[in-house]
N, C-alpha and C positions, 0 to 999 in steps of 0.2 A: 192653601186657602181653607178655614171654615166653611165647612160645607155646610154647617146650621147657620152660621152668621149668613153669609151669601143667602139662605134660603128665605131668611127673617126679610131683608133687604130689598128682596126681590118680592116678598109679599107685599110692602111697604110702598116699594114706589109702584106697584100694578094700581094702586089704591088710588094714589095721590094723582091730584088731580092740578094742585096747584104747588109745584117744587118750585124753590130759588137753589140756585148754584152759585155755592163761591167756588173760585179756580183760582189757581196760583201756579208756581212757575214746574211744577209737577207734570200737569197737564200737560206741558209741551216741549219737555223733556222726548215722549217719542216720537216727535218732528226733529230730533235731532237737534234743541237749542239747550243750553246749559243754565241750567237751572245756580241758583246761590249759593245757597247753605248745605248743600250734601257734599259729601265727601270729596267729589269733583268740579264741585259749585265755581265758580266765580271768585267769590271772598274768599275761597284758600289762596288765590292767586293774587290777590288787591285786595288793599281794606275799605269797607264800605264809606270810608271819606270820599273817595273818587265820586262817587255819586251820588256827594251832596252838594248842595245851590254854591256855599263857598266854594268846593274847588272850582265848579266851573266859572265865578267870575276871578278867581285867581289864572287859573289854567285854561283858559277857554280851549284853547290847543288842543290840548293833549287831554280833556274831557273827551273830545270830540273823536278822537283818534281814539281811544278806547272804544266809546258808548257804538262808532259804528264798526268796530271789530267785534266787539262783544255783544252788542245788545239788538244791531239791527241783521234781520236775517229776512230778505223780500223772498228767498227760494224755496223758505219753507213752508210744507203744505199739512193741512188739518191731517191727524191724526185719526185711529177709529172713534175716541173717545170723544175728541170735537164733531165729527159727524153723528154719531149716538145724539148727543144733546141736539143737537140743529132739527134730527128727526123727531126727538122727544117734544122740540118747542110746535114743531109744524102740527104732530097729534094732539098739541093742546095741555098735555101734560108739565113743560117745563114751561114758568111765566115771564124766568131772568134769568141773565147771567148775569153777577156780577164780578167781577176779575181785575186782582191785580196787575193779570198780563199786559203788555203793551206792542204785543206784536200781531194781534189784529186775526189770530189765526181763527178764531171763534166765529169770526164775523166770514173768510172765506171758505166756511166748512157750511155757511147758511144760516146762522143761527143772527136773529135781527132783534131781539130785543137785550141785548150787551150794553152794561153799564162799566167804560175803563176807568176803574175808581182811580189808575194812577197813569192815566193816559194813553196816549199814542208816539211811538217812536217813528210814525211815517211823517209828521210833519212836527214844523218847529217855527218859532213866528218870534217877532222884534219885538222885545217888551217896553219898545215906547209908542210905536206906532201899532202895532199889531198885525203888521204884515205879515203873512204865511210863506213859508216855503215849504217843498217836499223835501226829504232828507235826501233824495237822486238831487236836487239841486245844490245842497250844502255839500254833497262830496267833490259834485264838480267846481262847485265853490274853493272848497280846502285845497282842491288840486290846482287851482288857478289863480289864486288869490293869498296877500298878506294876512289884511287883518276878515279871513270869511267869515266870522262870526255876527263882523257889524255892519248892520241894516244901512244900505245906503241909499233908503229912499228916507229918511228923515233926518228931520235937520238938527235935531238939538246937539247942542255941544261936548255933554262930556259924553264922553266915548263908552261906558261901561252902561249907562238909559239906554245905548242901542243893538245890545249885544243880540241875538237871534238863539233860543235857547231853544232845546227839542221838548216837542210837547209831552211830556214825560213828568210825573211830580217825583222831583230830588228829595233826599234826605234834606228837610228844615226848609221846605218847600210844602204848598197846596197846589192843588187844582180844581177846577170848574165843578166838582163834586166835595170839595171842603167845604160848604156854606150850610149855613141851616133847611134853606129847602132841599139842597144835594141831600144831606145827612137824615130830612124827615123825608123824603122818595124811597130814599133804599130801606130805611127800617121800618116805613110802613109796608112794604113788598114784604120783606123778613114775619113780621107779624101776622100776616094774612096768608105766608105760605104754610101748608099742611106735611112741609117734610123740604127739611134744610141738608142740601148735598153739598158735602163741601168734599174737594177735589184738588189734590199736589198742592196743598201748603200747609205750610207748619204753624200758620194763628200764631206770630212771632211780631207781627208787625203792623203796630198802630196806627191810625183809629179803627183798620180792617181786621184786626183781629178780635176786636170788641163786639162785630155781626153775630156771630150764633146768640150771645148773652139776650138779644132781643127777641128771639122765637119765643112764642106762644107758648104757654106752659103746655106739657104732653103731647109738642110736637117733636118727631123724631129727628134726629141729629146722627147721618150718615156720613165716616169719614173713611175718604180713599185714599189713603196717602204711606207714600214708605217709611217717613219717616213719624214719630211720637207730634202730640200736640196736646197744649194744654187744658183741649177739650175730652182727654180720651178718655175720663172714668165718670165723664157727667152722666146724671140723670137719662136715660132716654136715647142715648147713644151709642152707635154699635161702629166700630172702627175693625180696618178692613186696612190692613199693608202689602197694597200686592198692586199691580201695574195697573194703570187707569181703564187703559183701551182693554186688557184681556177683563178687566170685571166688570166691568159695563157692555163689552159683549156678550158674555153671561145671563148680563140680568137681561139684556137685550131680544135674546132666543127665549126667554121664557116670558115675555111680556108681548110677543110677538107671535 
């Protein structure tokens, strides 16, 4: 690790008063969850069709059999990295999170003001009616049922209006943060904040990878991530490849 870079960074956020955090699936990689795109990722083992909107009204099945082998994990617990921020937001220092995570780790590490720009995999609801289910109930569901996927509290007819889909936004899919006030929320947060950390992602993936382009000109642009992104030689920017929780305990001891 850059011991002037870490030092620079560490001046940075003692300063800041008002950080936004983007996080991506980096972050909870040392919770022991598998991350996509690296080496180990996910997508070397499946193409990222699996978890787009068509397969699963093609596949409802075998979506389902995947997304809860791979994508849900209730045993895992926050990281040092997700406890850092939870403590950063309680001093007043960090204003949001916002994450394309969907395993909610952010939120049992403390941290309460989390915006899941691509959801939640603890529940999943009828896209006709809106009925909710916990994903503990769709397992017991898959395990005891033909068709588990469809909502059998409503009545319409064709069978694919009642499919119960996990709250999650799929490839060629939205969610509750796709809309124009979603979209003017977060980037007004982005513009008012005084130093943009962004944390285990690779800014590979639209509209969320579009976030830093909105900071305020001359505001700093922190990135912790192992792997390259297409923000690393911007303006204002200081990039840092090295493990979440060991550099944010770091900056942590000395801001402390």
């Amino acid at each position: 690790m850059n011991n002037n870079t870490l030092e620079t960074c560490t001046n940075i956020l003692t300063k800041a008063k008002n950080i936004v955090v983007l996080t991506g699936a980096g972050i909870s990689t040392e919770s022991g969850i598998k991350d996509f795109r690296s080496r180990s990722g996910i997508y070397k083992l499946t193409p990222e069709y699996i978890l787009s909107i068509d397969y699963f009204y093609k596949h409802p099945k075998e979506f389902y059999q995947f997304a809860i082998e791979n994508l849900y994990h209730p045993e895992a617990v926050p990281n040092k990295g997700h406890q850092i921020l939870a403590n950063w937001e309680k001093d007043g220092k960090v204003r949001a999170i916002i994450t394309q995570n969907i395993d909610g780790l952010h939120q049992k590490a403390g941290s309460e003001n989390v915006i899941e720009f691509h959801g939640t995999i603890k529940t999943a609801a009828c896209q006709h009616c809106g009925k909710s289910y916990s994903t503990g109930e769709m397992i017991t569901r898959l395990d005891t049922m033909e068709d588990f996927y469809v909502c059998s509290h409503c009545e319409t007819k064709r069978k694919e209006d009642r499919y119960i889909k996990p709250d999650v936004v799929l490839f060629g899919d939205t969610g509750e943060w796709f809309t124009m006030e979603g979209f003017n929320h977060i980037l007004n947060l982005i513009r008012q904040a005084d130093c943009l950390l962004v944390l285990g992602t690779s800014l590979k993936v639209t509209p969320f990878s579009t976030f830093p382009q909105y900071k305020s000109s001359g505001v700093p642009l922190i990135i912790i991530n192992k792997g390259d992104t297409p923000y690393d030689f911007a303006s204002n920017t200081l990039v840092i490849q090295e493990s979440i929780g060991e550099t944010l305990s770091k900056i942590d001891e000395h801001l402390n």
